[in-house]
CHARMM-style PDB file with segment names, atoms N, HN, CA, C and O in Angstrom:
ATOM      1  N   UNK     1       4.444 -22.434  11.671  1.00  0.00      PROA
ATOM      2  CA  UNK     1       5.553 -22.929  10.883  1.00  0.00      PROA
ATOM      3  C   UNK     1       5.207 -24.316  10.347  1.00  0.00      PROA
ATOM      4  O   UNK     1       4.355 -25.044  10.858  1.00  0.00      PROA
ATOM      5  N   UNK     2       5.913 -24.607   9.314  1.00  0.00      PROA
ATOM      6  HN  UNK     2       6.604 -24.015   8.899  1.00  0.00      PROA
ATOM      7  CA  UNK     2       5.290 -25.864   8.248  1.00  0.00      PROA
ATOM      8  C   UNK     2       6.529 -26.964   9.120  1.00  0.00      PROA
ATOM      9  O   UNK     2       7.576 -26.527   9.597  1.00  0.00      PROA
ATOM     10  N   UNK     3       6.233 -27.978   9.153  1.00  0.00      PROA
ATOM     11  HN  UNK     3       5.383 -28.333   8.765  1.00  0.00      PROA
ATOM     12  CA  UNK     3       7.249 -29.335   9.670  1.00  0.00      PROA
ATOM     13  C   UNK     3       8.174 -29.241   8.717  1.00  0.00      PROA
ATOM     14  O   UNK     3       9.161 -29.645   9.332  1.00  0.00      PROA
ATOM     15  N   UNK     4       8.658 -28.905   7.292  1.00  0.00      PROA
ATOM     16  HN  UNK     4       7.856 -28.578   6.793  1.00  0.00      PROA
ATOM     17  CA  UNK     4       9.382 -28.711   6.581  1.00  0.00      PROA
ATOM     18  C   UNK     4      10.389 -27.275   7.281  1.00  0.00      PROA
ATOM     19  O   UNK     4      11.556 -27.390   6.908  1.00  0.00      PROA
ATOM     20  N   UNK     5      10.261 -26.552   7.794  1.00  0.00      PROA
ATOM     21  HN  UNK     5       9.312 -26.458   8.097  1.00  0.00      PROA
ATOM     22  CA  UNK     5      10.572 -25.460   8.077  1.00  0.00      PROA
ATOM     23  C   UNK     5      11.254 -25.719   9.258  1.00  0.00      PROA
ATOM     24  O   UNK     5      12.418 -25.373   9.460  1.00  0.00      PROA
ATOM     25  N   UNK     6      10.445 -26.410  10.156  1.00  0.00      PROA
ATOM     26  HN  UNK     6       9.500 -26.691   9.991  1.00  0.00      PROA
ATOM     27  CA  UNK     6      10.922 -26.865  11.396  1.00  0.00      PROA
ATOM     28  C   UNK     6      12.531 -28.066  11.837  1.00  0.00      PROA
ATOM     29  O   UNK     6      13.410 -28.242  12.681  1.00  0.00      PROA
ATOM     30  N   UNK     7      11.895 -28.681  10.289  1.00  0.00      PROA
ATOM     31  HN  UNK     7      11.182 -28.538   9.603  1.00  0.00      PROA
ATOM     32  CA  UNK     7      12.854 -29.281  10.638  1.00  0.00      PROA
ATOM     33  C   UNK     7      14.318 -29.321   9.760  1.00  0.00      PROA
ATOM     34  O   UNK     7      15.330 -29.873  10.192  1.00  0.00      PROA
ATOM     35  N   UNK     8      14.231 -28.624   8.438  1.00  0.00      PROA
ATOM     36  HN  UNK     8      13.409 -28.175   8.087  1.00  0.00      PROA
ATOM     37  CA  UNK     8      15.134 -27.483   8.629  1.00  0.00      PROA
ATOM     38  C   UNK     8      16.357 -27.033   9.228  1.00  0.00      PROA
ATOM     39  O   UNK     8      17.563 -27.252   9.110  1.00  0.00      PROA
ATOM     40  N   UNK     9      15.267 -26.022  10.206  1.00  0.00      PROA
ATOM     41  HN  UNK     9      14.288 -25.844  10.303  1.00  0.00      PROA
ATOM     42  CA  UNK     9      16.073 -25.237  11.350  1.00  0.00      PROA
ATOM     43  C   UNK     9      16.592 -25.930  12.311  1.00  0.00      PROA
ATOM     44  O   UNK     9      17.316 -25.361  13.128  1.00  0.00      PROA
ATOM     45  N   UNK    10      16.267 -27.608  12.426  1.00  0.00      PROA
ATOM     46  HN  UNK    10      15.679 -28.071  11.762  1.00  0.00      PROA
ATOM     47  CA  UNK    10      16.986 -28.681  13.484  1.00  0.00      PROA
ATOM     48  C   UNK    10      17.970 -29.026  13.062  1.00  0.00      PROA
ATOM     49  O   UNK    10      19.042 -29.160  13.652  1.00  0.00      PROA
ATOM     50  N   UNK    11      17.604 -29.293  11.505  1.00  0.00      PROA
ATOM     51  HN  UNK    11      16.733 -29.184  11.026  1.00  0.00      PROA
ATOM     52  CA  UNK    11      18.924 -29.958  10.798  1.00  0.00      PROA
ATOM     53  C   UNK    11      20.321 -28.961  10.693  1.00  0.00      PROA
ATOM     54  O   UNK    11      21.454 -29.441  10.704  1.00  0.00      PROA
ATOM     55  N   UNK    12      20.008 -27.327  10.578  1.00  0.00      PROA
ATOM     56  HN  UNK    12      19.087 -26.937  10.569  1.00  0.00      PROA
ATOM     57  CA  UNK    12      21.155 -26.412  10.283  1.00  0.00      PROA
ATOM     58  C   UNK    12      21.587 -26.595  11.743  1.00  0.00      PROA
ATOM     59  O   UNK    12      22.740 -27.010  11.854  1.00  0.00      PROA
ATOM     60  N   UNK    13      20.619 -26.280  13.413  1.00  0.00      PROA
ATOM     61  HN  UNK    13      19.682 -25.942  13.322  1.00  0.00      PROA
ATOM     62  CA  UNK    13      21.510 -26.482  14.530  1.00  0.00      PROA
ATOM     63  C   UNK    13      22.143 -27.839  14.824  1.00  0.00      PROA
ATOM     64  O   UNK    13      23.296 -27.977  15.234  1.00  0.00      PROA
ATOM     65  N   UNK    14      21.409 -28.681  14.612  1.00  0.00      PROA
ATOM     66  HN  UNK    14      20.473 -28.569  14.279  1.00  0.00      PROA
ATOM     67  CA  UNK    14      22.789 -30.292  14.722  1.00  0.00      PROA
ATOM     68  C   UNK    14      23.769 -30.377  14.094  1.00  0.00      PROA
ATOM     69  O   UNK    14      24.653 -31.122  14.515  1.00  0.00      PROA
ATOM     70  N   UNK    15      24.010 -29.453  12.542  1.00  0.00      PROA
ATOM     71  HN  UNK    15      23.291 -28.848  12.199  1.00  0.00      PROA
ATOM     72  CA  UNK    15      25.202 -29.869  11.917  1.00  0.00      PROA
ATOM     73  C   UNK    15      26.119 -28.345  12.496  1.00  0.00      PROA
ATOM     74  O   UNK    15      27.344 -28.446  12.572  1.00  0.00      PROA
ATOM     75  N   UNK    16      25.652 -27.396  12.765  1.00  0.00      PROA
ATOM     76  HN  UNK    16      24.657 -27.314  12.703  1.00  0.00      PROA
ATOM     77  CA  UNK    16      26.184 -26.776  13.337  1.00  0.00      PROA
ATOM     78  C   UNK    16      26.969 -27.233  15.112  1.00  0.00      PROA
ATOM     79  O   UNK    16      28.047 -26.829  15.548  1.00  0.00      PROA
ATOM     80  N   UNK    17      26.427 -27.741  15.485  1.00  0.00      PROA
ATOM     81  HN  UNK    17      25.551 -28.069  15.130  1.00  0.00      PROA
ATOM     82  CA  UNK    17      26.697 -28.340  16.723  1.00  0.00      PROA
ATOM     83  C   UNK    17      27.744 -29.435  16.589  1.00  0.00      PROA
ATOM     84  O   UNK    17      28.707 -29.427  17.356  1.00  0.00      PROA
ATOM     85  N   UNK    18      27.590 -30.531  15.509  1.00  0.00      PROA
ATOM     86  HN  UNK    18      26.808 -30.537  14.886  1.00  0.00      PROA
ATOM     87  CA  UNK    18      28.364 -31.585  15.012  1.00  0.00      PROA
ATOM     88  C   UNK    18      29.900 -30.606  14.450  1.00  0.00      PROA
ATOM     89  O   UNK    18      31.003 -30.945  14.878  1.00  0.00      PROA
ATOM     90  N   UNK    19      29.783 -29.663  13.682  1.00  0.00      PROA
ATOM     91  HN  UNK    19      28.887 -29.388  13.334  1.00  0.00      PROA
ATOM     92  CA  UNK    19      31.193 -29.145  13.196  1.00  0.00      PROA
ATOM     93  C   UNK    19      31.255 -28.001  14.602  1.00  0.00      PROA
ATOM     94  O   UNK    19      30.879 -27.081  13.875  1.00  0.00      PROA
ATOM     95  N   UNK    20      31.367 -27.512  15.576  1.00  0.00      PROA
ATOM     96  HN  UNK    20      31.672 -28.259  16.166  1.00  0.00      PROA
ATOM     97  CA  UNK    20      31.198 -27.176  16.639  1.00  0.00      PROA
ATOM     98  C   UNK    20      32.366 -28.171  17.567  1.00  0.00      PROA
ATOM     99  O   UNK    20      33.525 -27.850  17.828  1.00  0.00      PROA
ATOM    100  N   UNK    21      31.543 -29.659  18.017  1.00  0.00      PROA
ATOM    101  HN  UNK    21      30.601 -29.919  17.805  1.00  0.00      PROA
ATOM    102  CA  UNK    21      32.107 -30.715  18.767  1.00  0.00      PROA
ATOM    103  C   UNK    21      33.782 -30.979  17.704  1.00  0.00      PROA
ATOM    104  O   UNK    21      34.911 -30.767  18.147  1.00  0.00      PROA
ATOM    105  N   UNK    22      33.484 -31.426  16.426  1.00  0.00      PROA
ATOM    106  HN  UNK    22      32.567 -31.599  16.067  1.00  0.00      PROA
ATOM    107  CA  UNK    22      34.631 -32.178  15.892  1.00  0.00      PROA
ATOM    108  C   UNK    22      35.512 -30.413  16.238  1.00  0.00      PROA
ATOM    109  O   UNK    22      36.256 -30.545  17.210  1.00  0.00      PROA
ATOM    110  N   UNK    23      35.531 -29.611  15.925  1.00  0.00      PROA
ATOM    111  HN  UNK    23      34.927 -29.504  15.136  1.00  0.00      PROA
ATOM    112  CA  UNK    23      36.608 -28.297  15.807  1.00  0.00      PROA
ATOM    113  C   UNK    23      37.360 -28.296  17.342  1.00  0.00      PROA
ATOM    114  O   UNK    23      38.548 -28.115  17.607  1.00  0.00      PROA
ATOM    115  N   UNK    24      36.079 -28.597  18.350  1.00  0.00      PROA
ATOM    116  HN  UNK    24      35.113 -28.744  18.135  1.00  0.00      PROA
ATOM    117  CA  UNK    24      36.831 -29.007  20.355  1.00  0.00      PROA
ATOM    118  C   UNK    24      37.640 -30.051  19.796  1.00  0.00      PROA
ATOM    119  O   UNK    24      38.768 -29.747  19.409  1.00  0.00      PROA
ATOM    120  N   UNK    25      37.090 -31.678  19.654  1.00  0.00      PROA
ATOM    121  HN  UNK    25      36.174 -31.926  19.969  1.00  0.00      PROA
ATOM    122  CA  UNK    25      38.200 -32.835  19.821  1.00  0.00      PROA
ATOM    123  C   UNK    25      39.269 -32.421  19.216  1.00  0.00      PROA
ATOM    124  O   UNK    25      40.332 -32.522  19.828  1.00  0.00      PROA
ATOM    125  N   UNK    26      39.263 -31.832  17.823  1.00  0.00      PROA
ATOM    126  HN  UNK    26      38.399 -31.749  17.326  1.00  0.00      PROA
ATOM    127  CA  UNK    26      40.803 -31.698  17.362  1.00  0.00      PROA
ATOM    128  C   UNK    26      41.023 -30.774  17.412  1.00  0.00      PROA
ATOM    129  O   UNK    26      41.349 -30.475  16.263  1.00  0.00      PROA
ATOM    130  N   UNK    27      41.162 -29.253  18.510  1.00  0.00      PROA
ATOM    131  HN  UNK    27      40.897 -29.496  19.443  1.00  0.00      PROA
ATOM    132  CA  UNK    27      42.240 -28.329  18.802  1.00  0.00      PROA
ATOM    133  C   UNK    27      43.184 -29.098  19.202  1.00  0.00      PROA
ATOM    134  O   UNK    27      43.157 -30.293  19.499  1.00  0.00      PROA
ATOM    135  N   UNK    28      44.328 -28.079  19.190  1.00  0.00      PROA
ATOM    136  HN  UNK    28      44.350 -27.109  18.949  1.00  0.00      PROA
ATOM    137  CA  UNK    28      45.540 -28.134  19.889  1.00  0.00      PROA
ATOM    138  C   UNK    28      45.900 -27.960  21.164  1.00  0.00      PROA
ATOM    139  O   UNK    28      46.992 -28.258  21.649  1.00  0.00      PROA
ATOM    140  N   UNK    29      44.751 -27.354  21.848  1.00  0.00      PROA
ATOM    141  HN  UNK    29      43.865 -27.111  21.454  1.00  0.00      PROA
ATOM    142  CA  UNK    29      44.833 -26.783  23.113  1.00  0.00      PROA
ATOM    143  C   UNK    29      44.278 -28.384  23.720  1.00  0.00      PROA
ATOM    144  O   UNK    29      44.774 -28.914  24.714  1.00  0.00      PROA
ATOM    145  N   UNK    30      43.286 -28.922  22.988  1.00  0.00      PROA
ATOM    146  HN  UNK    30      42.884 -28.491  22.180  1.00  0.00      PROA
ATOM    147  CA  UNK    30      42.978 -30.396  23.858  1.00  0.00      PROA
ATOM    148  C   UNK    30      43.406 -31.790  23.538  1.00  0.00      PROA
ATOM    149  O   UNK    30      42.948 -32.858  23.946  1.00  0.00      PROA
ATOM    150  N   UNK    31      44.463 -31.521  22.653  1.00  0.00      PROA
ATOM    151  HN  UNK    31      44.835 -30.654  22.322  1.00  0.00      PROA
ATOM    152  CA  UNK    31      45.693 -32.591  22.281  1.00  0.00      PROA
ATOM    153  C   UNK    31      46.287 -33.383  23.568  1.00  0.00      PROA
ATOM    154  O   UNK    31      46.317 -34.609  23.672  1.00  0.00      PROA
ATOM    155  N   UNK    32      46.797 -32.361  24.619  1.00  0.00      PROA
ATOM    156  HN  UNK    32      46.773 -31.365  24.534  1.00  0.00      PROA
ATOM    157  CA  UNK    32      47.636 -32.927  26.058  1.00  0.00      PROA
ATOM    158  C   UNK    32      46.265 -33.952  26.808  1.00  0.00      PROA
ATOM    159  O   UNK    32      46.261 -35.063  27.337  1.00  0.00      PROA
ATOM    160  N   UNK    33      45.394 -33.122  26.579  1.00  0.00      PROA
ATOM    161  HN  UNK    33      45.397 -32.219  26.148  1.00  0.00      PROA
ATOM    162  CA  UNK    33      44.274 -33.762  28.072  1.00  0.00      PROA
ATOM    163  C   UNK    33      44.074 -34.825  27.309  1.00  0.00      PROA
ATOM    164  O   UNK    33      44.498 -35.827  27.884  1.00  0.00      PROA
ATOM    165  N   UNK    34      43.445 -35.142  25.878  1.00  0.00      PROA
ATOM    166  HN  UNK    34      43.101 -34.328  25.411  1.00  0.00      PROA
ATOM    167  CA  UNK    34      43.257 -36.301  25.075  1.00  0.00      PROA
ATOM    168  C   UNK    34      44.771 -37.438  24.879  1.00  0.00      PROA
ATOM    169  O   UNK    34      44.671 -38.660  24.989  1.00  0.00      PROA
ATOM    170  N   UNK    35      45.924 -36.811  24.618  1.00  0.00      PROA
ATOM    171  HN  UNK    35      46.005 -35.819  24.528  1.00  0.00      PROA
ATOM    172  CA  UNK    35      46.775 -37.821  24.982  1.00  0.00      PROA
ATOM    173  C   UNK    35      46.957 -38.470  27.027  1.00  0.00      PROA
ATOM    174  O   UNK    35      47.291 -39.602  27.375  1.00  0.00      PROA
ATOM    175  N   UNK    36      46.735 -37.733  27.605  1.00  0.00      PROA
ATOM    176  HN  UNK    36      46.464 -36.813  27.322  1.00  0.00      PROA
ATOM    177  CA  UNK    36      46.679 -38.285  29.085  1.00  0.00      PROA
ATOM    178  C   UNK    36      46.040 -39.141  29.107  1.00  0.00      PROA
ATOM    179  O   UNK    36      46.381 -40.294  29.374  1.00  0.00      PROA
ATOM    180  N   UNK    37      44.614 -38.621  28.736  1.00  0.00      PROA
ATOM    181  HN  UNK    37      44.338 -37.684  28.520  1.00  0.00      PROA
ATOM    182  CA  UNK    37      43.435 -39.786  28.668  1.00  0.00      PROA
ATOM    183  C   UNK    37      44.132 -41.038  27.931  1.00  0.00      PROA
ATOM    184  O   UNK    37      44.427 -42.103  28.472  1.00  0.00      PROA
ATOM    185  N   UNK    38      44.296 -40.752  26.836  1.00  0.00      PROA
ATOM    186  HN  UNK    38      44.057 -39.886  26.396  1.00  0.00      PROA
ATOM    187  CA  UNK    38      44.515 -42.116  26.232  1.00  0.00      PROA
ATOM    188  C   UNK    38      45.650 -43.362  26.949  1.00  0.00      PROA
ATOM    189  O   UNK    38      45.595 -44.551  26.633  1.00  0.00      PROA
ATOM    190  N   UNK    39      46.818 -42.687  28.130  1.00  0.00      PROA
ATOM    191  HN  UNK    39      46.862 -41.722  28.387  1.00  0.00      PROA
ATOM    192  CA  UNK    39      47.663 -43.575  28.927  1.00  0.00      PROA
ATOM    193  C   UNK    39      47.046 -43.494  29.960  1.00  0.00      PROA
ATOM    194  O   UNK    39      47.738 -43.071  30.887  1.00  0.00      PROA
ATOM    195  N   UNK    40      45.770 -43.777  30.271  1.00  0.00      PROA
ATOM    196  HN  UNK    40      45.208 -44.120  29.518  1.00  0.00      PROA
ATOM    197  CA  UNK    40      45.506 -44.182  32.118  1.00  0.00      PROA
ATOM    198  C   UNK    40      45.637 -45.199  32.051  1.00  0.00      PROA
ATOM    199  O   UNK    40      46.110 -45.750  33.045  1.00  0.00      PROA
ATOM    200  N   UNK    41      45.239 -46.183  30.641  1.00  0.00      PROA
ATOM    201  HN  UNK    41      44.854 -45.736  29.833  1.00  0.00      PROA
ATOM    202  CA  UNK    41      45.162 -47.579  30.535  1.00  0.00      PROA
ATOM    203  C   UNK    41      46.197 -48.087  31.387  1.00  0.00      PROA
ATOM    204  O   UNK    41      46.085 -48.708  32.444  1.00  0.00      PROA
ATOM    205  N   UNK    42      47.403 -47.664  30.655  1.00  0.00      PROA
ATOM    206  HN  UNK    42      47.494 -47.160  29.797  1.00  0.00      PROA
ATOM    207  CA  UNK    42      48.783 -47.938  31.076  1.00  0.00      PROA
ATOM    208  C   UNK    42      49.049 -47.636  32.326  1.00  0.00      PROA
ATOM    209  O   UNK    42      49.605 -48.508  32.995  1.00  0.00      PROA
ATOM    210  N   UNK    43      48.716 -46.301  32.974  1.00  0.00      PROA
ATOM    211  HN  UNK    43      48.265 -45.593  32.431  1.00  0.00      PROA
ATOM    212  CA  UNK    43      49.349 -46.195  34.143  1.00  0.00      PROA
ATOM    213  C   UNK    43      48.476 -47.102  35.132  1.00  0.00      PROA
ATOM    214  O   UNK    43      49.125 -47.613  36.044  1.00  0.00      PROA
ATOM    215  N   UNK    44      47.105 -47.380  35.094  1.00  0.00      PROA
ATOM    216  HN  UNK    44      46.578 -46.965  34.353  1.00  0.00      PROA
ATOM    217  CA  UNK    44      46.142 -47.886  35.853  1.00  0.00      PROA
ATOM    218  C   UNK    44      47.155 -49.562  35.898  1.00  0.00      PROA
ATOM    219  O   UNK    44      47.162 -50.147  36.981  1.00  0.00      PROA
ATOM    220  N   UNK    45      48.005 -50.259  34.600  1.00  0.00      PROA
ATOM    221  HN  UNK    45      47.999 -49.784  33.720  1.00  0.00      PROA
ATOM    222  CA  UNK    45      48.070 -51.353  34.355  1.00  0.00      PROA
ATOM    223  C   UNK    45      49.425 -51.416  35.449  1.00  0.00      PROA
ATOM    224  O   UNK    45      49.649 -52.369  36.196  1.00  0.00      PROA
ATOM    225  N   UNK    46      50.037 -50.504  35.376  1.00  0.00      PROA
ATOM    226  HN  UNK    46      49.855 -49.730  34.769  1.00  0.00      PROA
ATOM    227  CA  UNK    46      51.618 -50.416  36.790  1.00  0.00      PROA
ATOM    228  C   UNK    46      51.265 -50.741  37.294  1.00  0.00      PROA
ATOM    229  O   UNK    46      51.486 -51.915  37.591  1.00  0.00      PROA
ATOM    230  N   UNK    47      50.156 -49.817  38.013  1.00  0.00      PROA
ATOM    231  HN  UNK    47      49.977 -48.863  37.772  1.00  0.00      PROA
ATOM    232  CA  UNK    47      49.631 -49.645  39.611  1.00  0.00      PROA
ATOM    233  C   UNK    47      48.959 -51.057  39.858  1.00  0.00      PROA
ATOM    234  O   UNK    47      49.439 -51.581  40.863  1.00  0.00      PROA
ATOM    235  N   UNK    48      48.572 -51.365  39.611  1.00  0.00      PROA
ATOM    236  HN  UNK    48      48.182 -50.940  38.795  1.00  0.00      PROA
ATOM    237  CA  UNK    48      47.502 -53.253  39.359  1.00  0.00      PROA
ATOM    238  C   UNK    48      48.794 -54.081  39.480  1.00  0.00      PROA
ATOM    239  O   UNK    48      48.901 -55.162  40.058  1.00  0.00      PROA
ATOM    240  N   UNK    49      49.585 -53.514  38.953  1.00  0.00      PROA
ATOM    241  HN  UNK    49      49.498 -52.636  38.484  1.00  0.00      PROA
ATOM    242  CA  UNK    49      50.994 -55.150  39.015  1.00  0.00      PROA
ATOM    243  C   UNK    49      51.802 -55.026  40.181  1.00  0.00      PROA
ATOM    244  O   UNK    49      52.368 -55.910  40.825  1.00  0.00      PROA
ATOM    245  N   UNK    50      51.753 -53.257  40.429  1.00  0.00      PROA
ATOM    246  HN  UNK    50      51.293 -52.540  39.906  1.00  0.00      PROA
ATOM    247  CA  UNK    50      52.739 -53.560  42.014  1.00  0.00      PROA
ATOM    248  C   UNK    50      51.621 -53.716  42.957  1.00  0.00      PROA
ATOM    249  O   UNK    50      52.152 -53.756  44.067  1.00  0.00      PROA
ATOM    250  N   UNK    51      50.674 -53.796  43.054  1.00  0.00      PROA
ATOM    251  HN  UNK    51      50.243 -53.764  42.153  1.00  0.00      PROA
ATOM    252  CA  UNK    51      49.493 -54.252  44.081  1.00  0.00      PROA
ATOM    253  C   UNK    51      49.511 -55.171  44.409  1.00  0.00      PROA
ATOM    254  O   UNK    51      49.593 -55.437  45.608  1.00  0.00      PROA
ATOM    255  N   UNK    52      49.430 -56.191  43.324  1.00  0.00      PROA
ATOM    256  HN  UNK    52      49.363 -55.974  42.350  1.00  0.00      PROA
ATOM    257  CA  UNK    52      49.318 -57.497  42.761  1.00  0.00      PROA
ATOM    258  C   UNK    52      50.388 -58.138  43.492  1.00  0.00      PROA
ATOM    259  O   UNK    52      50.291 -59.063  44.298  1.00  0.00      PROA
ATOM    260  N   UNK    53      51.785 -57.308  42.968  1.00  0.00      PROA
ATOM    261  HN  UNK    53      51.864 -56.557  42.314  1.00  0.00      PROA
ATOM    262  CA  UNK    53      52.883 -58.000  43.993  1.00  0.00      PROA
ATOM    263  C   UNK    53      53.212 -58.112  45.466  1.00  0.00      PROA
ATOM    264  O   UNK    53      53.779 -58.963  46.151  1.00  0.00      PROA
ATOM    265  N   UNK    54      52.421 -56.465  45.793  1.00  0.00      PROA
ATOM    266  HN  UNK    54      51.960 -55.774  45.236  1.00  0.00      PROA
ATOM    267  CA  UNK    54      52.358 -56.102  47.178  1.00  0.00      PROA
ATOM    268  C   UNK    54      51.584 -57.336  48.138  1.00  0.00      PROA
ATOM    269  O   UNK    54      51.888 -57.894  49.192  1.00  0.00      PROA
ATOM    270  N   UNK    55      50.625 -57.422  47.350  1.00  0.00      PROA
ATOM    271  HN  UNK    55      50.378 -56.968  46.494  1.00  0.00      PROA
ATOM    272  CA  UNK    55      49.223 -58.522  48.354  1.00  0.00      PROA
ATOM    273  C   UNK    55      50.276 -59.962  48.324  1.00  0.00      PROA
ATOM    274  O   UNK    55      50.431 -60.610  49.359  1.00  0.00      PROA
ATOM    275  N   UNK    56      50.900 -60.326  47.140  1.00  0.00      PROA
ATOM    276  HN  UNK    56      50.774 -59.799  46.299  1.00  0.00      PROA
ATOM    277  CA  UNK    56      51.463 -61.599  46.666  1.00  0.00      PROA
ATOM    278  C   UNK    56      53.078 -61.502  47.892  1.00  0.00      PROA
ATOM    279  O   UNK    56      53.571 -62.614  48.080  1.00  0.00      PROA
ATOM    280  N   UNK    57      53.493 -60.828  48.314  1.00  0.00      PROA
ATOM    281  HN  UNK    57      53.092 -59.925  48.161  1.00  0.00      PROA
ATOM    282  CA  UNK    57      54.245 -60.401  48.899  1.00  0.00      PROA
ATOM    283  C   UNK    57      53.635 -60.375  50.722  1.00  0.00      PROA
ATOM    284  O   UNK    57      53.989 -61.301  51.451  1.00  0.00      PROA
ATOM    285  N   UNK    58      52.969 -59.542  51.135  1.00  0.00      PROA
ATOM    286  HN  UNK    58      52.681 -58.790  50.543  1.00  0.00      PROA
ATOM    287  CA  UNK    58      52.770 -60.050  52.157  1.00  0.00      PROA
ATOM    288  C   UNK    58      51.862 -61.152  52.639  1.00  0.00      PROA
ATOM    289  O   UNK    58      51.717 -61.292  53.853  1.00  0.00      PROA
ATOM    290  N   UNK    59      51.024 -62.217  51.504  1.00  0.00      PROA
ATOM    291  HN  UNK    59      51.142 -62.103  50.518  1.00  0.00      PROA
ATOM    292  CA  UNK    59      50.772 -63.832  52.217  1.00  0.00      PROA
ATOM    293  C   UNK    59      52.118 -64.469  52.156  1.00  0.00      PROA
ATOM    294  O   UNK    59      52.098 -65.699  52.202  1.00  0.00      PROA
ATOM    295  N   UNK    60      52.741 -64.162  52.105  1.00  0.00      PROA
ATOM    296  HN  UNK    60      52.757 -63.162  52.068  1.00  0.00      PROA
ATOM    297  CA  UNK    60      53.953 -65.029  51.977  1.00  0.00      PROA
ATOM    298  C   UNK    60      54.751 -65.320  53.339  1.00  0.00      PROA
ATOM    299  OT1 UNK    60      55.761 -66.025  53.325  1.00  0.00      PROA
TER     300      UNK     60
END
């Protein structure tokens, strides 16, 4: 096979693979797990402030 040929057939499987990945991130079926993900920030930021108060609470 010629390096023209070869590479090609790399370029049709990566863009195949690339419209593949983007068609997963934006179903609908992975909307919920991608919005969860996106509030751990938040819930991680609760949990850190009543800790925070807990430790601040018993040196006292």
């Amino acid at each position: 096979m010629e390096f023209a040929t070869v590479h090609s057939i790399l370029t049709v499987i990566l863009f195949v693979g690339f419209v593949a990945f983007v068609i997963w991130a934006y179903s609908k079926k992975r909307k919920s797990d991608f919005d969860e993900a996106a509030n751990l920030v938040f819930d991680d930021e609760s949990e850190s402030k009543k800790q925070h108060s807990k430790r601040e609470s018993e040196h006292e």
